[in-house]
C-alpha positions as CSV (number, residue, x, y, z in Angstrom):
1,X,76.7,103.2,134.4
2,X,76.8,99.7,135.5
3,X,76.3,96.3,132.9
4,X,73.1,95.7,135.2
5,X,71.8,99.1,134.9
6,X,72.5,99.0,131.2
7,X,70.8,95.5,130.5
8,X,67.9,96.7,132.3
9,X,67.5,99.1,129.6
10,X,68.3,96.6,127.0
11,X,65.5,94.4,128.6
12,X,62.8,96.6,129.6
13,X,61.4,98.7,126.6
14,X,59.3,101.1,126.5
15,X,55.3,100.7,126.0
16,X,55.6,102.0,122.9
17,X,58.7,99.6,121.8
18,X,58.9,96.1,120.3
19,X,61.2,93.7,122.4
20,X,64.1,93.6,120.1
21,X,66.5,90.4,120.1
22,X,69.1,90.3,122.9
23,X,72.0,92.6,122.1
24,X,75.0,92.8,124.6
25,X,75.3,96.5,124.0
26,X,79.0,96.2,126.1
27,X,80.1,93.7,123.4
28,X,78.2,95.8,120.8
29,X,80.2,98.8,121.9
30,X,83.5,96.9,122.3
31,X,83.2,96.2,118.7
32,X,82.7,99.9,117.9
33,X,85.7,100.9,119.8
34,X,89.2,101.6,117.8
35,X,92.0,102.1,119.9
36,X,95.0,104.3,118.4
37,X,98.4,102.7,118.1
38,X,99.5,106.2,118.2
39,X,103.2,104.8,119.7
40,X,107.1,105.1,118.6
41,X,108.0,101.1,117.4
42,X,106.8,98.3,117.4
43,X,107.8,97.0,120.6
44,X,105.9,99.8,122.0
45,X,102.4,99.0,120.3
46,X,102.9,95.0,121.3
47,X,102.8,95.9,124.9
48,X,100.0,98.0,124.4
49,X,98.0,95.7,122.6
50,X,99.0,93.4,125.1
51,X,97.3,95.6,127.9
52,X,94.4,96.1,126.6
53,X,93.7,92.8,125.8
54,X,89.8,91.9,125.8
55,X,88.9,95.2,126.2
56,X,88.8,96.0,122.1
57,X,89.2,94.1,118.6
58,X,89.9,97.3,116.7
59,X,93.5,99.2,116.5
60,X,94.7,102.2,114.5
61,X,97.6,102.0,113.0
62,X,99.0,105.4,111.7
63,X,101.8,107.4,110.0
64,X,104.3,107.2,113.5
65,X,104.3,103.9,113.7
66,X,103.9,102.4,110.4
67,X,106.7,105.1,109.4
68,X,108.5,103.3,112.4
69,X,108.0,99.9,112.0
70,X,106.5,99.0,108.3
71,X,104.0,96.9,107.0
72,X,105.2,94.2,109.4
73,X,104.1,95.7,112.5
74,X,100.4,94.7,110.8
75,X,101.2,90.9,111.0
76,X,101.2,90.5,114.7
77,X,97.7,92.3,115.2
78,X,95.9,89.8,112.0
79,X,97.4,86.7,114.1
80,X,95.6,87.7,117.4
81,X,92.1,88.1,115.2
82,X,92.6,91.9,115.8
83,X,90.8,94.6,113.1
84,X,93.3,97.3,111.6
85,X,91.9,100.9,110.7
86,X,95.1,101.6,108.4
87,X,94.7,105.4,108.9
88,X,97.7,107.1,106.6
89,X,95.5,109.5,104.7
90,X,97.1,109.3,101.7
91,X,96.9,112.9,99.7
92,X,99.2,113.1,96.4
93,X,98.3,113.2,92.3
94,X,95.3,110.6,91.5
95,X,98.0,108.0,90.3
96,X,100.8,108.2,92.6
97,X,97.2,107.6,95.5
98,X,95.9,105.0,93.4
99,X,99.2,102.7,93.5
100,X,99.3,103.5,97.3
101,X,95.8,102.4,97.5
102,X,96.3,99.0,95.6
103,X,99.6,98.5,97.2
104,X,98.2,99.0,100.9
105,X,95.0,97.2,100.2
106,X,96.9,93.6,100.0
107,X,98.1,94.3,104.0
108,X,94.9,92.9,105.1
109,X,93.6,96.4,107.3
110,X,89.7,96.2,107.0
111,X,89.5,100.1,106.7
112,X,92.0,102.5,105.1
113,X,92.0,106.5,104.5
114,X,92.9,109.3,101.9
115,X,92.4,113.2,102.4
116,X,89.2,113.6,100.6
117,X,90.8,117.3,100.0
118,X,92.8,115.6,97.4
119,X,89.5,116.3,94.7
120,X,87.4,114.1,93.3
121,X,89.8,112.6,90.3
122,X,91.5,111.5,93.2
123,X,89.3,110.0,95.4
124,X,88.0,108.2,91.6
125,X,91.4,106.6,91.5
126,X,91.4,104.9,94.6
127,X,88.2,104.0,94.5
128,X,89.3,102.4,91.3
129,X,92.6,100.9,92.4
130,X,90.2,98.5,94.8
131,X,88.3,97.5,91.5
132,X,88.5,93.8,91.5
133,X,89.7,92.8,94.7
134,X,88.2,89.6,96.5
135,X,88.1,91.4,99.8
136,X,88.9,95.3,99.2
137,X,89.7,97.5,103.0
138,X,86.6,100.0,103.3
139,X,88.0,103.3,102.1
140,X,87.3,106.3,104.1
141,X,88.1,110.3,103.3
142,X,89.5,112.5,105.8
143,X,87.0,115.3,105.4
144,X,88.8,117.7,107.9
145,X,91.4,117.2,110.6
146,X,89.8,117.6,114.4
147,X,93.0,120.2,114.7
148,X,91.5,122.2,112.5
149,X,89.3,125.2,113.6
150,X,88.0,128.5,112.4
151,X,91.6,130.4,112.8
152,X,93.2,127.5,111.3
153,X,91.3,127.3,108.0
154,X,91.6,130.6,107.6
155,X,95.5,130.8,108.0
156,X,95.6,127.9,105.0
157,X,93.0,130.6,102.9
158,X,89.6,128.3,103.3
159,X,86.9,130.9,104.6
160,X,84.3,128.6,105.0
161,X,83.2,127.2,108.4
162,X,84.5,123.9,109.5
163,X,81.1,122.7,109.1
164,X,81.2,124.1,105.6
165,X,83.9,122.6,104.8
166,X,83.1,119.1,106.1
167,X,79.7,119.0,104.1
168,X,81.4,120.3,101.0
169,X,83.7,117.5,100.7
170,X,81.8,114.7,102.3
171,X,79.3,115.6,99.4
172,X,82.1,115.3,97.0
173,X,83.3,112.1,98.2
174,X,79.8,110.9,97.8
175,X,79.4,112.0,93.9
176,X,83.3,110.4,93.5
177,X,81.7,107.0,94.7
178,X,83.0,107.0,98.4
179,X,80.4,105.7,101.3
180,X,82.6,106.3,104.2
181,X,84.2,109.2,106.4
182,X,86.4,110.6,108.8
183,X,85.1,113.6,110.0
184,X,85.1,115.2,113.6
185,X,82.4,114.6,116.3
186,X,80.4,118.1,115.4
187,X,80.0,117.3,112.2
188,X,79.0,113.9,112.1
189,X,75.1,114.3,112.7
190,X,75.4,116.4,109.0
191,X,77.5,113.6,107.7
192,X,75.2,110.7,108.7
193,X,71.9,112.6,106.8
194,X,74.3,112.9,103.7
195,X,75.1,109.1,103.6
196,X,71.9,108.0,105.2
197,X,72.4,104.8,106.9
198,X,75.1,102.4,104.9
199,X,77.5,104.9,105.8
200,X,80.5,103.8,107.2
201,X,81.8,106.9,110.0
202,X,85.0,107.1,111.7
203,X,85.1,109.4,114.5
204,X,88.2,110.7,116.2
205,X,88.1,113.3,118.6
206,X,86.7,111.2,121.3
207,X,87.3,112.8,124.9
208,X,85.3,111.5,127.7
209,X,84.1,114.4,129.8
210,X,86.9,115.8,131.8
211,X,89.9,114.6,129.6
212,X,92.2,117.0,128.4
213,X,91.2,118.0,124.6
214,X,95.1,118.1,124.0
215,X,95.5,119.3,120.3
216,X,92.0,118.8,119.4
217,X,89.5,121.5,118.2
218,X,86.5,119.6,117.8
219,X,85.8,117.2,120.4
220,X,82.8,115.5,122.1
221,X,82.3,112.5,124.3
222,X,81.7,109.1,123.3
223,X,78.0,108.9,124.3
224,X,77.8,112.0,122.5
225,X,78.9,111.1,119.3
226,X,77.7,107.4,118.9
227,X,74.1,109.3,119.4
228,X,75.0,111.6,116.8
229,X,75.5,109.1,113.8
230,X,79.4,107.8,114.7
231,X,79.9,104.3,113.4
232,X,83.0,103.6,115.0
233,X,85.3,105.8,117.9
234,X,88.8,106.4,117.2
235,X,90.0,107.2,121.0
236,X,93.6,107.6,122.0
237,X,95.1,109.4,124.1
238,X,92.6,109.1,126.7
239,X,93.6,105.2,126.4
240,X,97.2,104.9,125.5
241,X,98.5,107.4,128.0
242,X,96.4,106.5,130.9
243,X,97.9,104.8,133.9
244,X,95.7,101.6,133.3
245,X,94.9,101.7,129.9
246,X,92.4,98.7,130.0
247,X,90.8,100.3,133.0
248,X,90.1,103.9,130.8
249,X,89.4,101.1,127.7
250,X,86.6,99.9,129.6
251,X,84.9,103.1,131.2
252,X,84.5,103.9,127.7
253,X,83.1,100.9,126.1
254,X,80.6,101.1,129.6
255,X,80.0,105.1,128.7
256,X,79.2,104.1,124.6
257,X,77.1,101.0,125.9
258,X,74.6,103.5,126.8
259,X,74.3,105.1,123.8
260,X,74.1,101.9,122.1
261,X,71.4,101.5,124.9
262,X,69.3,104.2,123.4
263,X,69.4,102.7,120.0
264,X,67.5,99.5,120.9
């Protein structure tokens, strides 16, 4: 859809509808947009920061290439007023996550994860290692992987649905004092009426409608799941392996503009 056609919806409610206050639903969408730094170094993710500059102001940086490149490769990102989604799911005893927490909460990522699998005493912990701070990262729990379907969960012995599943432990994470999730696009309609509102959801899984789902189980497209309760869109591949990754950058932020559309 084009920026005129979606800023005629903007401007032109409905009978029904109070004008709302001007909201550039491409910027608003931009904003919503987290592009995965899923590369092998750091000379890799500069370029492709480089490329896609303007088109986003959030980057996830996960296990490859923090394993890669170390705390460092955050610096570069902070200096060009870029967001960081620190996404390395921590999952270990409720100590040994708690020191990971506190030690990975002083890199200056706005939002970090842990597996919300790891039980509640865990997720207590790391809520509790941020205790304190002037300006503690949002913690988010992985509630279930988006490689993770039926088959998969059974071969690990977990018989319950993946929706199941997801509720179980996004319920969990809400008695243990968490307000914010990963979970996969499918779920996160479910997820939203647990957390109502002030939750904070972080959606991977994002395919725009002919992509290739890859290793993905539980997709959706990015209209599609900013409509179903999605805070924020973690979208990679689609992005970082396209020939002009601004160019697929963009399409997107235009395709979530008019769900963002719909909200006003």
């Amino acid at each position: 859809m084009s920026y005129d056609r979606i800023m005629a919806i903007v401007e032109s409610p409905s009978p029904t509808t109070t004008r709302l206050p001007h909201v550039d639903p491409l910027e608003s969408a931009r904003q919503r947009l987290i592009v995965a730094l899923d590369v092998p170094d750091a000379a890799s993710a500069a370029r492709l920061v480089d490329r896609l500059e303007g088109t986003c102001t959030w980057f996830k940086v996960g296990l490859e290439l923090f394993v890669a490149a170390g705390p460092a490769v955050l610096e570069p990102l902070l200096k060009q007023g870029h967001s960081i989604f620190l996404d390395l799911k921590f999952h270990d005893i409720p100590n040994t996550v708690a020191g990971a927490v506190r030690s990975a909460a002083g890199l200056g990522a706005k939002m970090m994860t842990v597996h919300a699998a790891g039980g509640p005493a865990m997720l207590e912990a790391a809520r509790g290692a941020l205790d304190g701070l002037a300006n503690p990262p949002e913690l988010l729990a992985v509630t279930l992987l988006t490689s993770m379907d039926a088959s998969q969960m059974r071969a690990t012995g977990l018989e319950r649905t993946p929706a199941e599943q997801v509720e179980l432990l996004a319920r969990m994470g809400l008695a243990a004092g968490m307000r914010g999730f990963v979970c996969s696009p499918q779920e996160v309609g479910a997820v939203r009426v647990l957390t109502g509102p002030g939750g904070i959801l972080v959606v991977p899984g994002i395919r725009p409608a002919g992509a290739d789902a890859g290793d993905q189980k539980r997709i959706a497209t990015p209209a599609e799941t900013l409509r179903a309760g999605a805070s924020y869109l973690v979208v990679g591949r689609p992005i970082t392996q396209a020939t002009d990754p601004a160019a697929a950058a963009r399409s997107i932020v235009a395709e979530m503009a008019t769900a963002v559309c719909m909200d006003k």
